[in-house]
C-alpha positions, 0 to 999 in steps of 0.5 A: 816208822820211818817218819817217827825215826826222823823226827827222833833223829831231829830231837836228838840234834837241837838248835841252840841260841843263846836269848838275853835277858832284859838285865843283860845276862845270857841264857840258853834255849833249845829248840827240838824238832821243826816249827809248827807243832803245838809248842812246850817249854821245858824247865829243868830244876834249878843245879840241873841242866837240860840233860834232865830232859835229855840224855843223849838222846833219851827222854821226855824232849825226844817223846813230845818231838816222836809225837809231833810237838816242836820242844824248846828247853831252856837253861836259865841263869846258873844252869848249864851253858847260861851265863854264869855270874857269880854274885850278880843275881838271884832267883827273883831274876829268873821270874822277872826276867828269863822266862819272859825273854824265852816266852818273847823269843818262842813267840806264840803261846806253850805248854810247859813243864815244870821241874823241880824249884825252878818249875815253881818259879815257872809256875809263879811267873804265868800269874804275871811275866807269862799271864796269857802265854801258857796254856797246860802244865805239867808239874814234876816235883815241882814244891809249893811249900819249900820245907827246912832242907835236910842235912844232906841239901843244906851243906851242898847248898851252904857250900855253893850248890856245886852239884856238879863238884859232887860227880868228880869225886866217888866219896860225894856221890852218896851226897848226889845220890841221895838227894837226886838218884836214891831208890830210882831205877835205872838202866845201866850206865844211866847213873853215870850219864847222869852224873856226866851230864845233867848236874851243874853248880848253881853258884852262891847267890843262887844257893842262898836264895834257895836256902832263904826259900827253903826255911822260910817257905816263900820267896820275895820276888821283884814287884814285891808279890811272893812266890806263895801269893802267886801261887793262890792266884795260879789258874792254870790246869796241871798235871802234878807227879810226884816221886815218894822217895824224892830227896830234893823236893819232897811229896810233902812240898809239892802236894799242897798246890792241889790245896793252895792253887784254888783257881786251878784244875790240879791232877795229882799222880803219885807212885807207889808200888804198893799201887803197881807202879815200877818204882816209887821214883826219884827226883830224876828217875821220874824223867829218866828211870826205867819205867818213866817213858810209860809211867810219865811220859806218856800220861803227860803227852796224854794231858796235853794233848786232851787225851783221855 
């Protein structure tokens, strides 16, 4: 007991260090827990910070430390205390050189879990700038065919994606809710920890990107391949989750990696209460709902781990 309520004290302190990229911009890495424990990469999805992953102190970072992993979770360009740019890059710059610079300073190979848009771009980067360094991946809502955004993500992101705008003003909160939070459960005050920490703005470059991507259903990267293409060579078995009531990556975007990733072992896990989960989950309830610890959690710290 008092061994595991260590580790859960060092998960809730992380180092901090800030790694630059190969085209100079800062980007932020947290380490949880002590070296030496079989290492994860955590991407938090693009307009969202490391909060994501942990929430005061709550999460899926402090679970995989309580369970002997050393955790790193990253903030690249446009996210949280990364360096914000204006104008100066895109997503294709995530791929070609943020993760590789993470990858370089974490130095031995990981697990990783992939969240969202910026975990497609993770998933996309293994075929290349990580080929070698990842072994097992978790994918939570993690899109393979972006869709035409709904009405709701389209003005956001036409407006800058300032998600983080959204949290001051009580009359846009629907707005946030409905694409991150709508039909979750949670435990009180978690919404509104939410709201205080885990949102940002992704600036509008970035949001253009994202929009691009979204209606065309690829992205050009910068050796000229696509996110698509770099998909169908993905070989790298995963974990998938899925959130019916996601308003920002859809089960419809992120079920067809099982059928586009031919070279990888994909586990597809969706929820429904129909099929006696606690909720249908949310794009953040899925990593900070009420039932996410026993729903999500743990049946990724089971993967793995090799555990059946």
């Amino acid at each position: 007991m008092i061994a595991l309520l260590c580790l859960t004290l060092a998960a809730a302190a992380p180092s901090h260090r800030r790694v630059i990229t190969s085209d100079g911009i800062a980007v932020a890495l947290y380490r949880y827990g002590e070296p030496g424990g079989p290492a994860v990469l955590l991407v938090p999805d693009l307009g969202l910070t490391r909060a994501v992953f942990d929430l005061q102190g709550e999460g899926l970072a402090s679970h995989l430390v309580a369970h002997g992993h050393t955790v790193y979770v990253v903030e690249l360009r446009g996210q949280g205390a990364a360096r914000q740019d204006g104008n100066r890059y895109g997503l294709a710059q995530m791929v070609a050189s943020d993760l590789p610079a993470v990858a370089k300073v974490i130095g031995e190979p990981f697990d990783l879990v992939a969240h969202g848009y910026a975990g497609t771009l993770a998933l996309a980067a293994t075929a290349r700038e990580l080929k070698g360094r990842v072994r097992k991946v978790v994918a939570i809502a993690t899109p393979a065919l972006p869709e035409v955004p709904s009405d709701v993500a389209r003005t956001v992101l036409r407006q800058g994606g300032d998600f983080l705008a959204l949290t001051h003003d009580p009359e846009l909160h629907r707005a946030l809710d409905l694409l991150f939070i709508w039909g979750g459960r949670f435990r009180p005050g978690r919404v509104e920890a939410l709201r205080a920490h885990a949102f940002g703005t992704l600036g509008p470059a970035l949001s253009a990107d994202l929009l691009k991507w979204l209606y065309t259903g690829n992205l050009v990267l910068e050796d000229d391949s696509t996110v698509l293409g770099r998909l169908q060579q993905y070989d790298r078995e995963t974990l998938l989750f899925d959130g019916l009531l996601d308003g920002y990556a859809s089960p419809e975007q992120c079920v067809p990696l099982k059928e586009i990733a031919q070279k990888a072992d994909v586990h597809l896990r969706t929820f429904s209460r129909f099929e006696l989960a606690s909720e249908d989950y949310s794009h953040l309830s899925l990593l900070l709902g009420a039932g996410a610890a026993d729903e999500v959690f743990e049946p990724a710290r089971k993967f793995l781990e090799g555990v059946r």
